[in-house]
C-alpha positions as CSV (number, residue, x, y, z in Angstrom):
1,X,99.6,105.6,67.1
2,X,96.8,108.0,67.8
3,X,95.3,104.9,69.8
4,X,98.2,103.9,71.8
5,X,98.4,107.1,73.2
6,X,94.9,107.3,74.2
7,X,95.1,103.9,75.9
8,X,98.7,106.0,77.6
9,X,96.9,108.8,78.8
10,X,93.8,106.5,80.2
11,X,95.8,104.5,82.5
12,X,97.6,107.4,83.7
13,X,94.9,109.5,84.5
14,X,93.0,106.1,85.9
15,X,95.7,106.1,88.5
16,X,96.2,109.9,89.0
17,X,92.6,110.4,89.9
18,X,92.9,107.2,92.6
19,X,95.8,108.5,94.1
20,X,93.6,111.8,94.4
21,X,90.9,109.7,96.0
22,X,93.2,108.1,98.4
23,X,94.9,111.5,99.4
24,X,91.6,112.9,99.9
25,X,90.6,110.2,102.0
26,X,93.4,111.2,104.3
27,X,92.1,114.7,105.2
28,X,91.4,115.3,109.0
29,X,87.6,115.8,108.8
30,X,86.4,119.6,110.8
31,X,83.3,119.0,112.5
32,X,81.1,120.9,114.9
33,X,81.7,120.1,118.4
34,X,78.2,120.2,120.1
35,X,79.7,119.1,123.3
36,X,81.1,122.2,124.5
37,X,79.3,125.6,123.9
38,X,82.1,128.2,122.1
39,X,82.1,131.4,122.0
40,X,79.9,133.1,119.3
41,X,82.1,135.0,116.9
42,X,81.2,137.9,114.7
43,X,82.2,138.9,111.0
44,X,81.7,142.2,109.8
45,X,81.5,141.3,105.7
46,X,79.8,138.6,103.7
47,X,82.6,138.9,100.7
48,X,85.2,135.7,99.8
49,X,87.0,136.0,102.9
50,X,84.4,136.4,105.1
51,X,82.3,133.2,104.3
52,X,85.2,131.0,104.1
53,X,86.3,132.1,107.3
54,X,83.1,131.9,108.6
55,X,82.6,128.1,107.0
56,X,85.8,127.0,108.7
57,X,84.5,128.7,112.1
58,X,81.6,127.1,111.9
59,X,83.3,123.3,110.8
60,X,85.4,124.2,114.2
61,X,82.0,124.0,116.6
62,X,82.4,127.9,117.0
63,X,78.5,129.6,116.5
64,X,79.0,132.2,113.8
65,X,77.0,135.7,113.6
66,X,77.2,138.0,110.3
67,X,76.7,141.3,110.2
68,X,75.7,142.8,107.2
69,X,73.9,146.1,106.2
70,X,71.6,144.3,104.8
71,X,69.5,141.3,106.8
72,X,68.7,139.3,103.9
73,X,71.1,136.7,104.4
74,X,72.4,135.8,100.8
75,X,72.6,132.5,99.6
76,X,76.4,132.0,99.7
77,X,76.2,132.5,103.7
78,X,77.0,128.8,105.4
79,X,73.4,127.4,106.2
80,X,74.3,127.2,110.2
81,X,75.3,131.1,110.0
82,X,73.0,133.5,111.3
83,X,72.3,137.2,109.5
84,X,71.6,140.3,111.6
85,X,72.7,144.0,111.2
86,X,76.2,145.1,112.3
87,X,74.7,146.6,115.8
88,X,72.7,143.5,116.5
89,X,75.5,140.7,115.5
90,X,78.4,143.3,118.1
91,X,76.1,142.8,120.8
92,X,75.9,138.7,120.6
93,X,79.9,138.7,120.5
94,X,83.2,140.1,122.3
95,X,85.0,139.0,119.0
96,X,84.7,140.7,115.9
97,X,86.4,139.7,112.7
98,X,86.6,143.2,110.5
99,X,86.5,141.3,106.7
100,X,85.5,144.6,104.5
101,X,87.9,146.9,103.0
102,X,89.2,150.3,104.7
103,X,87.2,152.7,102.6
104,X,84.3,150.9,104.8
105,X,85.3,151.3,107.8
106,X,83.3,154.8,108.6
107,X,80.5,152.8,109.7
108,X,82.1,151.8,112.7
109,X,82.3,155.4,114.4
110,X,78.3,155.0,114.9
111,X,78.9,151.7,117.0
112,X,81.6,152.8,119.0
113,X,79.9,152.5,122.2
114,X,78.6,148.9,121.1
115,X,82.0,147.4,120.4
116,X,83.3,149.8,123.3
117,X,85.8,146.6,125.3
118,X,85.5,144.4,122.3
119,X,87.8,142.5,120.6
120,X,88.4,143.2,117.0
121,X,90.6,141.5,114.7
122,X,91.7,143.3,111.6
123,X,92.4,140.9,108.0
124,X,93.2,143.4,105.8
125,X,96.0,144.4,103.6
126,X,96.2,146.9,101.6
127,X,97.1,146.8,98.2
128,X,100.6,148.7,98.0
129,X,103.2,149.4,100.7
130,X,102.9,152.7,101.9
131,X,99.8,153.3,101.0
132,X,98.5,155.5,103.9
133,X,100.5,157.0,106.6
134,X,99.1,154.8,109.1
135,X,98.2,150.7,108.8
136,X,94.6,149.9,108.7
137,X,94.6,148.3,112.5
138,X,96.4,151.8,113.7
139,X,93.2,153.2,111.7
140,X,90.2,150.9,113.1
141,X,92.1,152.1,116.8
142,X,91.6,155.2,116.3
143,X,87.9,155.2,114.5
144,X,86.7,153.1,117.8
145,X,89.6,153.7,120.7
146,X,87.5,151.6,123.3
147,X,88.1,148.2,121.5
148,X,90.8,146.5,121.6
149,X,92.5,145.5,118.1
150,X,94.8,142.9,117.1
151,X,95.8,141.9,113.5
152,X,94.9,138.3,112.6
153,X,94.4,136.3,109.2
154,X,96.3,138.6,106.6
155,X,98.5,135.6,105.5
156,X,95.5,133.2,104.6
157,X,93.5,133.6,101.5
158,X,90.1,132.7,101.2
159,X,91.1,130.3,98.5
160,X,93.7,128.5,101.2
161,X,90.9,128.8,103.8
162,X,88.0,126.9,101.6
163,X,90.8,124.1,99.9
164,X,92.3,122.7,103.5
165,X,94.7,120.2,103.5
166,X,94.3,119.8,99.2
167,X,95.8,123.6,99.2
168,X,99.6,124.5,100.3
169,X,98.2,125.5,103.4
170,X,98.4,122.5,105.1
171,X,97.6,120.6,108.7
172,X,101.4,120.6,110.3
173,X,101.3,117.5,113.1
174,X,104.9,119.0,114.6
175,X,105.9,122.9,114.8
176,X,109.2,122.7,113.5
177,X,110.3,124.3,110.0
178,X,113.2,122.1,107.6
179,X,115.3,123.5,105.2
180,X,114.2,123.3,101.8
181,X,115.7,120.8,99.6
182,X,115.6,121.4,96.3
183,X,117.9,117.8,95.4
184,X,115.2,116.9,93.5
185,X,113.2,120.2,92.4
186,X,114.6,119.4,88.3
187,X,112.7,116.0,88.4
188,X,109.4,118.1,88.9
189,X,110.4,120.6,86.3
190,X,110.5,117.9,83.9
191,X,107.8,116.1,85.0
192,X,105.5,119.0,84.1
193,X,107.4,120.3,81.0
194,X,106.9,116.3,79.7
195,X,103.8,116.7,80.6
196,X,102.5,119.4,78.6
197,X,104.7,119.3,76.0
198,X,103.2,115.3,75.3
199,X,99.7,116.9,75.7
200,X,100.4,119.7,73.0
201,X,101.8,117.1,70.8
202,X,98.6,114.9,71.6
203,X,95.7,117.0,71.0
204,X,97.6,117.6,67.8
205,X,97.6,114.0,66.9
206,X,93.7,114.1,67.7
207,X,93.0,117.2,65.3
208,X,94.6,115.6,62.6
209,X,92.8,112.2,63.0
210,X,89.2,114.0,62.8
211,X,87.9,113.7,58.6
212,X,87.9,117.2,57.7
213,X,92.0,117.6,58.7
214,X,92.8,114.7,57.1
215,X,91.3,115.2,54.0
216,X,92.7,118.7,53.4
217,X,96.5,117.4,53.9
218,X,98.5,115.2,50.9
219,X,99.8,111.8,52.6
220,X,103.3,113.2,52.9
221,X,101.7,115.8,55.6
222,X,99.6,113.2,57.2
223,X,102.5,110.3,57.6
224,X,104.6,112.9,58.7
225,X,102.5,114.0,61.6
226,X,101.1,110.6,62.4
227,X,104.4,109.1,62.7
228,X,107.1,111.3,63.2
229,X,105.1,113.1,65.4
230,X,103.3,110.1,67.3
231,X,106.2,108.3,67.9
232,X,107.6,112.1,69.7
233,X,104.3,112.1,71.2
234,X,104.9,108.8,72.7
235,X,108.8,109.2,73.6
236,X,107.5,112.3,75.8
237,X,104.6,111.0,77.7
238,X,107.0,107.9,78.6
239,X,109.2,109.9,80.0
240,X,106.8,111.6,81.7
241,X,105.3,108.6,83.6
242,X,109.3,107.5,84.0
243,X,110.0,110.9,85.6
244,X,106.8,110.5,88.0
245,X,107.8,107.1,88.9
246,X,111.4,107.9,89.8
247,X,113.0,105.8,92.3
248,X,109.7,104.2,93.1
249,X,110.0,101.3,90.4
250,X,113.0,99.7,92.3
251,X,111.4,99.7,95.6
252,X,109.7,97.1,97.5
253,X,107.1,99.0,98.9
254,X,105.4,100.2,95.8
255,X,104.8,96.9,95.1
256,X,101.6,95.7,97.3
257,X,100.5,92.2,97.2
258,X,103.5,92.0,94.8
259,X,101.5,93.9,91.6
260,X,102.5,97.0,90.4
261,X,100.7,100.0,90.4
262,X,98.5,101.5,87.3
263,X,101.3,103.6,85.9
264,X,103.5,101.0,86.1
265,X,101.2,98.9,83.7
266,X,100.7,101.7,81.9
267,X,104.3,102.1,80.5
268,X,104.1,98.2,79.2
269,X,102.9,99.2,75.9
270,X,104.2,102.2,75.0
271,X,108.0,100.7,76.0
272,X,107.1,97.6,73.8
273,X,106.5,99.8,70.9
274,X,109.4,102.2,71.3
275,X,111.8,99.6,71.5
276,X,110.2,97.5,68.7
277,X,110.8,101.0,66.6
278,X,114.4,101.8,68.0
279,X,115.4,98.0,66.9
280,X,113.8,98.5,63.3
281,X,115.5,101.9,62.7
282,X,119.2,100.0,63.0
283,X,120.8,100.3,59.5
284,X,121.2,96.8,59.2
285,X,117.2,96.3,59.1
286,X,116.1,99.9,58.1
287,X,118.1,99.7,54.4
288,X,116.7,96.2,53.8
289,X,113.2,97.0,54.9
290,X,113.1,100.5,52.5
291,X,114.5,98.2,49.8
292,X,111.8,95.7,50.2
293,X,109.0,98.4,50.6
294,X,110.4,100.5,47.5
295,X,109.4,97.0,45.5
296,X,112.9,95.2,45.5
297,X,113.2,91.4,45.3
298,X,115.6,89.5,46.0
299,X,115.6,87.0,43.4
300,X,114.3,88.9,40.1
301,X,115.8,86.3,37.7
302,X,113.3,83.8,39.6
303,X,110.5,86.7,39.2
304,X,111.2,87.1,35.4
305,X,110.3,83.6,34.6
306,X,107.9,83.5,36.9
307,X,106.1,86.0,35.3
308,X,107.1,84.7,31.8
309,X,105.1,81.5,32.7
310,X,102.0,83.1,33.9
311,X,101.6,85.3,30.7
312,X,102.5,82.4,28.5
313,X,99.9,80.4,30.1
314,X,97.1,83.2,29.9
315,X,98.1,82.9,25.9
């Protein structure tokens, strides 16, 4: 049983990870336009949000300048990136990205004059409503009043920023917003709870298998788990895959070349088996088939003298 789930969960994963492959595959690739000379673009902070943005600046063709009290540029900074200190990187750009945290922005007083007609875009948030009287783009006006401050990025993360298309952030071809339909929003609940609950019951199957489990349980224990538990194991990740598959297994198109795909083969075996096991669990062949293991015979009259014989003839 242990084995037939393995052979389950190989298939399945075979075909999850070339469906990831083929999605990846799909992603609209960001890459530097040399053609056309941008417009050099400053960030003030080398933390998460700054690289990232800075990465996906650069992967846009835009030249990107940090600024940093410190020049050492650290080894996370995108290779294409330069590193200069916050005066010199304001002076190479009229936009500047503020990616540091309000308690930080002090600094800024002492290059007022520098950014003085400059652009600069504020990606903060702070972390409770209400937290200061004023928000922190009303603040960065006030600290420099000559630049000109606009509120930008606050609704990306830097983890949404570095995934792309693989995150929920995602490339939208048409600007139009549909209603959500959640018709179907109970098959993914399933899906998942299947899912892990098969994988619980799985790795459980495994830690029994190994020597040093097996050997500390009485057979009782060990059938139990094996079996009872296998076969639950195996009802659950079938109607797992069965739940993926959905609607997909009576149409055409899933079919290519007219073979089905690696799920689809997957759920041979395991359906085999489960209906092999419902048919021998009918009364009218699970009493005969307890009998028969329990050491009845069917013709013990016939056995008697058969035995008779052989014991006579050993005399």
């Amino acid at each position: 049983m242990f084995c037939l789930v393995c052979s389950y969960y190989f298939f399945f994963f075979f075909f999850f990870f070339k469906q990831m492959n083929k999605n990846s595959s799909n992603i609209m690739a960001l890459t530097p336009n040399t053609s056309n000379k941008r417009e050099t673009i400053c960030i003030f902070g080398t933390g998460d949000f700054g690289r990232a943005l800075g990465h996906k600046m650069i992967q846009s063709g835009y030249p990107v300048v940090f600024g940093s009290r410190s020049a050492q540029k650290p080894s996370l900074i995108p290779k294409d990136a330069e590193m200069l200190s916050h005066a010199e990187a304001a002076q190479k750009a009229a936009i500047i990205i503020i990616a540091i945290q309000r308690q930080h922005y002090n600094f800024l007083t002492s290059l007022a004059e520098i950014l003085h007609g400059k652009v600069l875009v504020d990606v903060s948030n702070n972390l409770k409503i209400n937290q200061y009287p004023e928000s922190n783009a009303e603040y960065l006006a006030q600290l420099v009043p000559g630049a000109k401050v606009v509120k930008a990025f606050n609704t990306v993360s830097a983890w949404a920023l570095q995934s792309g298309t693989l995150d929920a952030s995602r490339q939208a071809l048409n600007n139009k917003t549909e209603p959500l339909n959640n018709t179907y929003a109970w098959l993914s609940d399933s899906y998942l709870a299947l899912g892990i609950l098969g994988f619980f019951l799985f790795v459980l199957l495994g830690i029994t298998s190994l020597p040093s489990v097996s050997n500390n349980v009485n057979w009782r224990e060990f059938r139990f788990v094996q079996s009872k538990l296998g076969y639950l194991t195996l009802i659950l990740c079938t109607a797992h895959t069965l739940v993926y598959g959905g609607n997909r297994f009576l149409s055409p198109s899933s079919y290519r070349w007219y073979l089905p795909n690696a799920y689809m083969l997957s759920l041979i075996v395991p359906c085999i088996v489960l209906v092999v096991k419902f048919v021998l669990i009918l009364p009218c062949l699970d009493k005969p088939l307890t009998r028969i293991r329990q050491g009845w015979e069917r013709n013990p009259q016939y056995s008697e003298q058969s035995n008779y014989i052989i014991n006579k003839s050993a005399v």
